[in-house]
VOGU-3710 file (C-alpha; in Angstrom, 3 decimals, decimal comma):
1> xxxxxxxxxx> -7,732/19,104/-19,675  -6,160/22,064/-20,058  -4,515/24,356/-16,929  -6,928/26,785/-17,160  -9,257/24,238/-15,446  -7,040/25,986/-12,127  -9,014/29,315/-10,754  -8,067/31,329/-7,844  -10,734/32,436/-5,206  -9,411/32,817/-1,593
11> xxxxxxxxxx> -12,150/31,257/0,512  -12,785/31,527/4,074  -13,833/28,875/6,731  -17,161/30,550/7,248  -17,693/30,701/2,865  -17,197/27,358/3,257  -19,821/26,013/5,727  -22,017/29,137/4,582  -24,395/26,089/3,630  -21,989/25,444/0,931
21> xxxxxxxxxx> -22,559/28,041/-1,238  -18,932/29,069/-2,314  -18,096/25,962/-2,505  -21,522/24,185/-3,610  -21,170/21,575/-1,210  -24,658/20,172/-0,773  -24,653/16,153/0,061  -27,141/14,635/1,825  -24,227/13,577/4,163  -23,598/17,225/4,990
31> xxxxxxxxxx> -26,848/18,220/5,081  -27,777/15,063/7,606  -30,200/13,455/5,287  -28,078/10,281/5,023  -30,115/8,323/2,992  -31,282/4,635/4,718  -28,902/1,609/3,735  -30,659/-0,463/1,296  -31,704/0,033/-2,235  -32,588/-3,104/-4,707
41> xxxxxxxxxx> -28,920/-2,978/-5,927  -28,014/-4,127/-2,641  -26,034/-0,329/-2,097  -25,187/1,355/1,417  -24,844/4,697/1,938  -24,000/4,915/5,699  -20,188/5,807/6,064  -18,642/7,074/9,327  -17,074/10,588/7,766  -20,393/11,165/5,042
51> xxxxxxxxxx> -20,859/10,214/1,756  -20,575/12,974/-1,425  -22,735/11,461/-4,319  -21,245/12,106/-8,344  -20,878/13,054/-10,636  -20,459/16,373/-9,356  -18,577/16,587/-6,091  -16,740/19,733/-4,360  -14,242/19,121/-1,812  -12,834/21,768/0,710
61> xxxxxxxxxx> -9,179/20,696/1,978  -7,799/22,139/5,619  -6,043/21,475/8,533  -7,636/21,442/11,807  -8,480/20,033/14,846  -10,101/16,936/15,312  -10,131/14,527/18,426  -8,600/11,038/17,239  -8,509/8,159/19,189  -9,869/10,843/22,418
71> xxxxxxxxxx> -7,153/12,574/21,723  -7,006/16,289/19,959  -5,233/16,426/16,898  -4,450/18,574/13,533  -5,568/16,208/10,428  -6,131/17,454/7,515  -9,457/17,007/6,251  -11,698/16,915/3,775  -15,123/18,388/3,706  -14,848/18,496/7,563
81> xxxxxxxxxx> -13,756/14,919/8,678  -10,530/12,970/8,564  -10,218/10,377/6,804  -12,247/12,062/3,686  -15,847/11,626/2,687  -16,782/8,226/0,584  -16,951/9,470/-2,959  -19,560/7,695/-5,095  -19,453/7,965/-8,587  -21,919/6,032/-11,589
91> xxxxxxxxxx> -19,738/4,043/-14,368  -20,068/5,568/-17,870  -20,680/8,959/-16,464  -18,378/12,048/-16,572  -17,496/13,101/-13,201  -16,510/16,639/-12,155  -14,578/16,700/-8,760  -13,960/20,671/-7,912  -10,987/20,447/-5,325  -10,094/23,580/-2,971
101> xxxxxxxxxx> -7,331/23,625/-1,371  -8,007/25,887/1,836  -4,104/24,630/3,343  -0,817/26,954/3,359  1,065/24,722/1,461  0,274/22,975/-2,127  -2,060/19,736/-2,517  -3,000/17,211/-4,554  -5,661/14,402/-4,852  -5,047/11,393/-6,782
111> xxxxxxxxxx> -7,756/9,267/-7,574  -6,197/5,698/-6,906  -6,585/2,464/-9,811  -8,592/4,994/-11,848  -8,186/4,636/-15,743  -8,489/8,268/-16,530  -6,276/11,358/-18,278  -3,065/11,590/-17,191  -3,626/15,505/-16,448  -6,308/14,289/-13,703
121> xxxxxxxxxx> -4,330/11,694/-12,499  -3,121/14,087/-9,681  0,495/13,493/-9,199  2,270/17,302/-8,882  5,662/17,213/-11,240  4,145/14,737/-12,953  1,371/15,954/-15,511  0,131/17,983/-13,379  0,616/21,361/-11,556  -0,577/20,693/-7,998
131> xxxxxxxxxx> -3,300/23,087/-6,382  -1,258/26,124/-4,895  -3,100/27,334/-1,946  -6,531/29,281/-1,988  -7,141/27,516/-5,399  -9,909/25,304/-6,961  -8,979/22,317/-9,103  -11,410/21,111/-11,322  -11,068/17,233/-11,912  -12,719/16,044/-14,746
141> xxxxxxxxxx> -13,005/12,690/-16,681  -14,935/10,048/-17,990  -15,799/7,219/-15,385  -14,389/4,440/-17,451  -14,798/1,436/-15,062  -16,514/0,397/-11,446  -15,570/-0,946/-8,290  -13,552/-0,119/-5,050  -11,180/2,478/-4,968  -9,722/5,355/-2,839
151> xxxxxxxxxx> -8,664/8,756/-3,493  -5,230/10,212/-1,431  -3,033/13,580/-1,745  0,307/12,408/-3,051  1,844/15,748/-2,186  4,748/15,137/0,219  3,411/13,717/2,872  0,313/14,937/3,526  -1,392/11,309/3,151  0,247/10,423/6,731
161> xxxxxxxxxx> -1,764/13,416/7,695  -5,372/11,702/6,973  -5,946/12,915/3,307  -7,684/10,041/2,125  -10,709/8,336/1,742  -12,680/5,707/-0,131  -13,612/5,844/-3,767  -16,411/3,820/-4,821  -17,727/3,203/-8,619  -21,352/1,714/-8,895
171> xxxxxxxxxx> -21,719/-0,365/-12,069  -23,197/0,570/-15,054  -24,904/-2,922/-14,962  -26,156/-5,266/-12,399  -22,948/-7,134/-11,285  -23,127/-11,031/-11,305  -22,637/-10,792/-7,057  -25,850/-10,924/-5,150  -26,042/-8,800/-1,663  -28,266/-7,278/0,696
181> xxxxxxxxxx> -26,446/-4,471/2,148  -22,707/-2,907/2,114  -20,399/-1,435/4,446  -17,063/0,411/3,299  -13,428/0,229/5,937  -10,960/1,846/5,146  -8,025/1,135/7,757  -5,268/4,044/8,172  -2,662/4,083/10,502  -2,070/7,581/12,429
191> xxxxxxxxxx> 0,770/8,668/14,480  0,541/12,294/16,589  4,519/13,372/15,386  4,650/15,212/12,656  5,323/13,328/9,580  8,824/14,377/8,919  9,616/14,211/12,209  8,941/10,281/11,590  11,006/10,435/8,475  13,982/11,799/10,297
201> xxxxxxxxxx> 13,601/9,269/12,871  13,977/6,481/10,058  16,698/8,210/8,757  18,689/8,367/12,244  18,303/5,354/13,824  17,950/2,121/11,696  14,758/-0,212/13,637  13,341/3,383/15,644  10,049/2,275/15,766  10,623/-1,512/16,913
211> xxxxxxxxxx> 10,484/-2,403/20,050  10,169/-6,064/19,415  13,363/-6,916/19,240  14,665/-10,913/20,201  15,761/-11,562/23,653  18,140/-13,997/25,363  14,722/-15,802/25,953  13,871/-15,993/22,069  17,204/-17,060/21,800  16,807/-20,362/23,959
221> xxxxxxxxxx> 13,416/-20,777/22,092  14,879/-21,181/18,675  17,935/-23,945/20,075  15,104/-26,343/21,531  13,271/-25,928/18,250  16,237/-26,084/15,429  19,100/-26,558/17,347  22,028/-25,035/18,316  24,053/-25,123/15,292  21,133/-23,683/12,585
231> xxxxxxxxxx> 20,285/-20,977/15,411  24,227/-19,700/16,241  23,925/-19,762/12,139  21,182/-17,690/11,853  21,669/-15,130/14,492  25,402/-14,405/13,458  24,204/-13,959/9,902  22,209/-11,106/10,996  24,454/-10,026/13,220  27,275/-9,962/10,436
241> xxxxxxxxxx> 24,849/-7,585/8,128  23,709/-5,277/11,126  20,057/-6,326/10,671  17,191/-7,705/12,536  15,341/-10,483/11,845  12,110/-8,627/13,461  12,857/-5,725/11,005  8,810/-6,691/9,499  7,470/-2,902/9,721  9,417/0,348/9,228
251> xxxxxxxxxx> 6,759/2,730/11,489  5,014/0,173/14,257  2,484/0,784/16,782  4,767/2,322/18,910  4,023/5,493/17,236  0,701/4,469/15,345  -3,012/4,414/16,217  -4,537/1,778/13,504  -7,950/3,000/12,911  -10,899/1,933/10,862
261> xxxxxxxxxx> -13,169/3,978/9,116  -11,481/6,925/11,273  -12,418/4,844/14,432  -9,852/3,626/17,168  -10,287/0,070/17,981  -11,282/1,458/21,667  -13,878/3,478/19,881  -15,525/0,135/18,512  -17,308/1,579/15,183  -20,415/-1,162/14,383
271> xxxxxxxxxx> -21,184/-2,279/10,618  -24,734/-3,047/11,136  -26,400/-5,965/9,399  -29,962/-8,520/10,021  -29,241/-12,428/10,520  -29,509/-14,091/7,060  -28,391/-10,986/4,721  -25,610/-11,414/2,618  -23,215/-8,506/3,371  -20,453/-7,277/0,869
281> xxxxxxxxxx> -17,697/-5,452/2,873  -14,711/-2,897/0,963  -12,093/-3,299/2,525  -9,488/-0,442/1,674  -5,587/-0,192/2,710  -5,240/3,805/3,087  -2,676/3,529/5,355  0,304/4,933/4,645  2,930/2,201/5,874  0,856/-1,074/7,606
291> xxxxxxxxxx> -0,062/-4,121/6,316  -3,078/-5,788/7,739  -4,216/-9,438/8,141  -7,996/-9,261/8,152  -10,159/-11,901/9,635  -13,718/-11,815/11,070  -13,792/-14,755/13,646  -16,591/-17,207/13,065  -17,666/-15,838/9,481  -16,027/-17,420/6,620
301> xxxxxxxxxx> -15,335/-14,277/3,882  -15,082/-14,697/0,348  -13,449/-12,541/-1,679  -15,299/-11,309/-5,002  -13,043/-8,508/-5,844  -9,072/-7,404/-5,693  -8,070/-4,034/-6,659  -11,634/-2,765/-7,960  -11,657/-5,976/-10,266  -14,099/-8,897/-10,182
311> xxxxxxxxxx> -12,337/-12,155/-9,531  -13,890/-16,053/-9,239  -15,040/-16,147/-5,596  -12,373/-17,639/-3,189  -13,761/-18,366/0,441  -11,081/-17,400/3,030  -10,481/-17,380/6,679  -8,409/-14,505/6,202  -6,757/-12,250/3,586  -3,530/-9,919/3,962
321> xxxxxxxxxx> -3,662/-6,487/2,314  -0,853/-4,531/1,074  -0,736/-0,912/1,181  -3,072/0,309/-1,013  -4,549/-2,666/-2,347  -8,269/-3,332/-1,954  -10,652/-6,473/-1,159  -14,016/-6,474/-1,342  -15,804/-10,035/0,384  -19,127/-11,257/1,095
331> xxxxxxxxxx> -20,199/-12,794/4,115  -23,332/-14,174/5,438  -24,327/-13,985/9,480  -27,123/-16,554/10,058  -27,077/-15,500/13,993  -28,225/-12,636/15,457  -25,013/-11,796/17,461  -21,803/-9,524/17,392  -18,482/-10,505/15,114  -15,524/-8,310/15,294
341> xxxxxxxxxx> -13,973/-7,472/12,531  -10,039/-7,899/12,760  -7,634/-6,152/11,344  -3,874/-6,741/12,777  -0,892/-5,171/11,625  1,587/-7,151/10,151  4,421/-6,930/12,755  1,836/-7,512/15,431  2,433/-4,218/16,705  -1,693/-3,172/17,087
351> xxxxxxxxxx> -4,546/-3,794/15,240  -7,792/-2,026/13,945  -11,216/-3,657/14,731  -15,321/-2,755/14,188  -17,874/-5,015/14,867  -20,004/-6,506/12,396  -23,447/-6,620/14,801  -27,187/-6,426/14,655  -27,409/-4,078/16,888  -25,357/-0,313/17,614
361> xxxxxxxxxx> -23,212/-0,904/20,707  -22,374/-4,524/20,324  -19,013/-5,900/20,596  -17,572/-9,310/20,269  -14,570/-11,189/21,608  -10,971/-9,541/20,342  -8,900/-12,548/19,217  -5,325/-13,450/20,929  -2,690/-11,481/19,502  -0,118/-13,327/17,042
371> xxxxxxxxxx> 3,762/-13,409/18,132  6,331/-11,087/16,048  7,441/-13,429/13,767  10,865/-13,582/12,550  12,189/-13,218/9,270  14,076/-16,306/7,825  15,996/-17,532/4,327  13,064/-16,635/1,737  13,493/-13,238/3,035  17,011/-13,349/1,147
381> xxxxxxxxxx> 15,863/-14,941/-2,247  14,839/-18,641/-3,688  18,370/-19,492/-2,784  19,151/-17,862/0,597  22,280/-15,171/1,103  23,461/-16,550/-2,512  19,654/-15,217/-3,904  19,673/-11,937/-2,674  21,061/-8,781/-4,161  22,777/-7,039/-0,965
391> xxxxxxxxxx> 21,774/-3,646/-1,969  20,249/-2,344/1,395  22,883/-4,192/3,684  24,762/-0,980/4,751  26,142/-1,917/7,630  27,614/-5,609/6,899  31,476/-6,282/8,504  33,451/-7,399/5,505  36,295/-7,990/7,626  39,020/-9,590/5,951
401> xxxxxxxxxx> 39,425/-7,378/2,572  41,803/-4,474/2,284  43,003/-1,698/0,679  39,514/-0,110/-0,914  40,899/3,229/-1,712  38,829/4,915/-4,339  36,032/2,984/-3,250  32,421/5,264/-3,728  30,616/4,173/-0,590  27,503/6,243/-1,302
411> xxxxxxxxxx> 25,250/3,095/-1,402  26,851/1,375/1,488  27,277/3,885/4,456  28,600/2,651/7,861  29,718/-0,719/6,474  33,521/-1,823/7,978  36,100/-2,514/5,470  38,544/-3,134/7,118  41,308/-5,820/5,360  39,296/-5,751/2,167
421> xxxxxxxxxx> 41,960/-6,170/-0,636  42,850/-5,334/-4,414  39,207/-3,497/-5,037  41,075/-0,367/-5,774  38,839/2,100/-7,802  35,744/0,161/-7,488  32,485/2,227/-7,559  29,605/0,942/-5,548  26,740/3,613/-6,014  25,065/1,293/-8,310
431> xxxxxxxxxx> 25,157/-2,252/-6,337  21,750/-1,363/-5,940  20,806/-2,211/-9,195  23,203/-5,438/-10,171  20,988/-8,338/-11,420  21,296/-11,219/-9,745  22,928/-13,288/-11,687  25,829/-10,836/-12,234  27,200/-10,606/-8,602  26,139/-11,725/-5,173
441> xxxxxxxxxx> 27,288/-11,525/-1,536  27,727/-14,874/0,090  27,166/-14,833/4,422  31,245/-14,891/3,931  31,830/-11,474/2,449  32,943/-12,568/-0,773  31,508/-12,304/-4,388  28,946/-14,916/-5,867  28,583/-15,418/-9,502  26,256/-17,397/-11,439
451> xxxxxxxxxx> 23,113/-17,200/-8,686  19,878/-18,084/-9,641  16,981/-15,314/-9,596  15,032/-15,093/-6,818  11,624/-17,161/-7,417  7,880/-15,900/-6,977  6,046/-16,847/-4,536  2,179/-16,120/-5,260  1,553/-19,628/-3,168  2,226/-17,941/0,150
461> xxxxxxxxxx> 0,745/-15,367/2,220  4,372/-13,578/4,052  5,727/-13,587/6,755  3,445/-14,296/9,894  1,044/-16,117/8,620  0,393/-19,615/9,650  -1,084/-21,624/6,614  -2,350/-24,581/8,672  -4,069/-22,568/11,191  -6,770/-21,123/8,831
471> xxxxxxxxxx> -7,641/-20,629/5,194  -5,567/-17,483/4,046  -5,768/-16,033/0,380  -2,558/-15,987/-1,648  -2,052/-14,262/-4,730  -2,264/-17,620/-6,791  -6,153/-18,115/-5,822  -7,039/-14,798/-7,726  -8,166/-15,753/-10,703  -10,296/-13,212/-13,072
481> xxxxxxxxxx> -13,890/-13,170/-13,752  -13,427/-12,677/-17,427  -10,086/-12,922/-19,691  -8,259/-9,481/-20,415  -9,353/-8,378/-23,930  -5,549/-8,173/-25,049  -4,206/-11,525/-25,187  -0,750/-11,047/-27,181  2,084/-12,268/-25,893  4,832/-9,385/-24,969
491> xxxxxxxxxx> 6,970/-7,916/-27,041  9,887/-7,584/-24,931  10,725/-7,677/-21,168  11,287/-5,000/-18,374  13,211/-6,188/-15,243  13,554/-3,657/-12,439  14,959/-4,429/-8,786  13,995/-2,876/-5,888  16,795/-1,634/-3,948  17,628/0,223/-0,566
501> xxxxxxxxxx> 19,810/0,849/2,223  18,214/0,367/5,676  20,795/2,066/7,673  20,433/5,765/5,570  16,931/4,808/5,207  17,518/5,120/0,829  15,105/3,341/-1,052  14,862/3,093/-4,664  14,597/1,306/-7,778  17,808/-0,462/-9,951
511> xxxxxxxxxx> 20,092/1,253/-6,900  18,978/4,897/-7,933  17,139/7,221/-5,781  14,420/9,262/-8,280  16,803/12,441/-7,587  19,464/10,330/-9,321  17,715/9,322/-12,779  18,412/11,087/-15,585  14,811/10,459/-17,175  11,908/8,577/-17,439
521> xxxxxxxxxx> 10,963/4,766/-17,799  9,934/4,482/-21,549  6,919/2,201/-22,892  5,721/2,391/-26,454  2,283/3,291/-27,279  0,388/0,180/-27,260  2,614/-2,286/-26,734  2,592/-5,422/-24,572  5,329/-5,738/-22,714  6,304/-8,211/-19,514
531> xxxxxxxxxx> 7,283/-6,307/-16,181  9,812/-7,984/-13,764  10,306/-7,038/-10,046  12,823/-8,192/-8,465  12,954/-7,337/-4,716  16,195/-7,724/-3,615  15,859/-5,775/0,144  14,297/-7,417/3,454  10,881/-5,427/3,362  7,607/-5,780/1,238
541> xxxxxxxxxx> 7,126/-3,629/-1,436  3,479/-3,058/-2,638  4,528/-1,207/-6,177  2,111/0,993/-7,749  1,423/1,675/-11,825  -0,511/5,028/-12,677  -2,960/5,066/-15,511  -2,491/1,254/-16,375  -3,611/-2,031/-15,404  -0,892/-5,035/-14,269
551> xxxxxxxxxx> -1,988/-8,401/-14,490  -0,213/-10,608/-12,173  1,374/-13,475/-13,913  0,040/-16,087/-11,077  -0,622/-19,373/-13,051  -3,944/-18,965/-14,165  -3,711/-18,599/-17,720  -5,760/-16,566/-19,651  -7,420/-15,484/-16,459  -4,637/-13,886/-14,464
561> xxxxxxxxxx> -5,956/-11,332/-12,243  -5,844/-7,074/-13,050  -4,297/-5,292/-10,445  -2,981/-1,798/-9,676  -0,989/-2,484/-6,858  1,274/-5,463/-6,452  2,947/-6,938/-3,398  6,160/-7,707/-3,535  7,846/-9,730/-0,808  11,568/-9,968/0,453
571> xxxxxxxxxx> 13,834/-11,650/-1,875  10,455/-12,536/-4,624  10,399/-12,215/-8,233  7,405/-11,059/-9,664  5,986/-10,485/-13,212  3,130/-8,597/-14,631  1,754/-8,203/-18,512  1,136/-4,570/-18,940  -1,218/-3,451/-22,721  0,540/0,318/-22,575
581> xxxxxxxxxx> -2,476/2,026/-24,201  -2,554/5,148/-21,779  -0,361/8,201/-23,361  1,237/10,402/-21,150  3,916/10,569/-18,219  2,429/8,506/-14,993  3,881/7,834/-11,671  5,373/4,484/-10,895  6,223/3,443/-7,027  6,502/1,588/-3,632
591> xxxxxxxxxx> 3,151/2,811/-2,069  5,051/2,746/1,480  4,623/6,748/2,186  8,163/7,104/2,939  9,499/4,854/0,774  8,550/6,758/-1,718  9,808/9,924/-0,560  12,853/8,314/0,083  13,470/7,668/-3,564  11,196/4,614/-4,664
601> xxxxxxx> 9,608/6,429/-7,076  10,318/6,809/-10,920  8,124/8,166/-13,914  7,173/5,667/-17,092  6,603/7,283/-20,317  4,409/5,936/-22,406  4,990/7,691/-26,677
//
């Protein structure tokens, strides 16, 4: 679509809710004729912030004030509420998504795991201009696909701000899944600072936000459980690279209210359901830095769906969802009685919760909260401090080497050189991106050579997550419903690591920030080609590909799953067949909001 699809009309607040007129906002959300639940398709149109029905939507964009958690705050919003409006579109129609942006500042939406133009793909820089203020954007494309989505501003960081909201695509044709009723959550995580005021804070003080930190006490813990001798080894390990084992979550709750569906879990939102319906819940991550672990205490879920894309069903006890990523899971209350729904953030900082109940009002028992858990040796690669590319170890007391004059530091502020020897000249601004087997830093200080990659593991949930407790999905149980039509093998491989420095808060890919690429990754028009990730900091990574499918290479054949998003543990290797059939520049990066604007972001090419 061409630019012109941009006008300019200056709209006021009261044009706006003038019954939509300027605008032509007209759901039956807005209007407060929400439709009842239930249609023979099994569809649900109750959602807590209103639902705008395709293919032709118009959105107004503002800031304003909104209470959140009982508290008064400045969100932006969309169409009035904060998280967005669910968008529903029909598969195999065109939809037509008029966008005004009513803010000071430039915005964007970007419809997220669509397959679609890379003009409406909404990334500003990218193939697209952005929506300057007082403008109307007019998205249009051809609704290629169905499924669970969610739509986001990926201008600055606006997303932190509660510009999102859930996308859903109703199939073209009856799916094979059977269900009686729906209910969309999307979880978010909100914080009342201003969002670069939380970026500056990261960029200060390495760990701001954690204030679970080991004591003496955890200490004395660890030497009844592994000993003396494995603990002293541990903790002066970390100690030697200025880390900390608890380092799980950059932002925590300290600063963050988890919500779901725009609901604090004091605020208890209910997902309503009768005894003996089968229920299929969307679960969305539109948060902009928390991983959840979602359970539903007393229901076993199984999962149907990853990423908008059927899968076999696997039943579960509990799933963890990256950034971004999406579930959708089916479960069936025979009692008439209240479940709550669970969600709890990865470094156990807070949690999100609604209750799944027959009736409004209900509540159900919250579940004990899980421990901090601490990270260990898989965090540093298949083959512990000899695995692990030392990229984002700024910091680290190399005591014992000399004599570094010359020496770039830019990738490894704050680390002490002192007695470092006869590394004269040496330029370290692209450690970052070293493979693995080239160079590594042993727990000693000195130089490793002939390390093995890092390994995948798809078998295992991460970090915090007990495996003999309950039933939790890994990546290797997702299998696909039906076999991706392209079945060549690749033409060639594409290994990238993901680097950072935790101490300047740098993030990036191959140890270069995006401001310090000179242009864009390149894939070939329809080729098939094998994408490598190589993680080689302490943090997850879920790493997101505009315009184009990934299928995770977990085992299962010719059935490997489709994803958009992909989760990339501490220290893993990870690899994903990509069919490059979308022309066009597209976005490629770590869906952690600041991440990202830290540097973790590149642009692929495909010509």
């Amino acid at each position: 679509m061409a630019r012109s699809s941009i006008i300019s009309h200056p709209l006021s607040r009261r044009q706006v809710l003038k019954g939509g007129a300027a605008l032509g906002i007209g759901s039956a959300a807005a209007m407060g004729l929400t439709p009842a639940w239930a249609n023979p398709w099994g569809r649900s149109n109750v959602y807590a912030q209103g639902v705008e029905e395709g293919p032709e939507v118009s959105l107004a964009i503002r800031r304003e004030s909104l209470p959140i958690d009982g508290q008064e705050a400045q969100p932006i919003t969309i169409n009035g509420t904060s998280p967005g409006p669910l968008i529903r579109l029909q598969e195999g129609q065109d939809a037509v998504l008029r966008v005004t942006n009513l803010l000071d500042e430039p915005t964007s939406i970007h419809w997220h795991g669509l397959i679609l133009p890379p003009e409406m793909d909404g990334v500003p820089g990218v193939s697209f201009a952005g929506i300057a203020p007082g403008e109307t954007f007019t998205y249009r494309f051809p609704v290629r696909q169905n499924g669970t989505y969610w739509y986001h501003s990926h201008s600055g960081l606006q997303e932190q701000l509660g510009h999102a909201g859930p996308l859903i695509i109703d199939a073209a044709e009856r799916e094979p899944i059977r269900y009686d009723r729906e209910h969309v959550l999307l979880l978010t995580d909100w914080t009342f600072e201003e969002p670069m005021s939380v970026f500056r804070n990261l960029k200060t003080i390495e760990g701001y936000y954690n204030f679970q930190e080991r004591t003496i006490a955890d200490f004395f813990a660890d030497v009844r459980e592994k000993g003396f001798s494995q603990t002293a080894e541990m903790r002066g390990m970390w100690a030697q690279m200025r880390m900390s084992s608890r380092d799980i979550a950059d932002v925590t709750g300290s600063t963050y209210t988890y919500l779901l569906n725009g609901h604090s879990p004091q605020e208890n939102w209910n997902a309503l359901f009768k005894a003996g319906e089968r229920v299929r819940l969307r679960v969305i991550n539109g948060s902009a830095m928390s991983y959840f672990d979602v359970r539903i205490p007393g229901l076993k879920m199984t999962v149907v769906a990853a990423d908008g894309q059927p899968v076999q069903p696997v039943p579960v006890d509990e799933f963890r969802i990256g950034v971004a990523e999406t579930y959708d899971v089916l479960v069936s209350p025979e009692d008439d009685r209240a479940y709550t729904i669970f969600a709890e953030a990865m470094d156990r900082s807070g949690y999100a919760r609604a209750t799944l109940a027959p009736r409004e009002g209900m509540q159900a028992e919250i579940p004990k909260r899980r421990q901090i858990a601490d990270r260990g040796m898989e965090a540093m690669g298949a083959h512990g401090m000899g695995g692990m590319d030392h990229s984002n170890m700024a910091g680290m007391d190399h005591s014992g080497m000399s004599n570094m004059s010359g020496m770039d530091h830019s990738s490894m502020a704050g680390m002490d050189h002192s007695g470092m020897s006869n590394m004269q000249g040496m330029d370290h601004s692209t450690m970052g991106g070293m493979a693995a087997e080239q160079a590594k830093i042993g727990a000693n200080g000195l130089l490793l050579a002939g390390e093995a990659q890092p390994g995948s593991r798809y078998n295992q949930a991460g970090i915090g997550i007990d495996p003999d407790e309950r039933r939790v999905l890994v990546y290797r149980d997702l299998k696909a419903f039906t076999p991706w039509p392209d079945r060549r093998e690749p033409g060639r491989e594409l290994e990238l690591h993901l680097t950072g420095n935790m101490e300047r808060y740098m993030w990036s890919f191959d140890g270069k920030k995006f401001s310090e690429v000179t242009g864009p990754i390149h894939f070939v028009k329809d080729e098939r080609l094998r994408l490598i990730l190589v993680n080689d900091t302490m943090m997850e990574h879920p790493i997101h590909l505009h315009g184009m499918w990934m299928e995770l290479e977990n085992g299962q054949g010719e059935l490997i799953p489709r994803k958009h998003t992909i989760d990339v543990k501490p220290g893993e290797r990870v690899s994903a067949l990509i069919t490059a059939d979308a022309e066009g520049s597209w976005a490629f990066h770590c869906h952690l909001l600041y991440h990202m604007d830290a540097g973790m972001f590149r642009v692929v090419q495909v010509s």
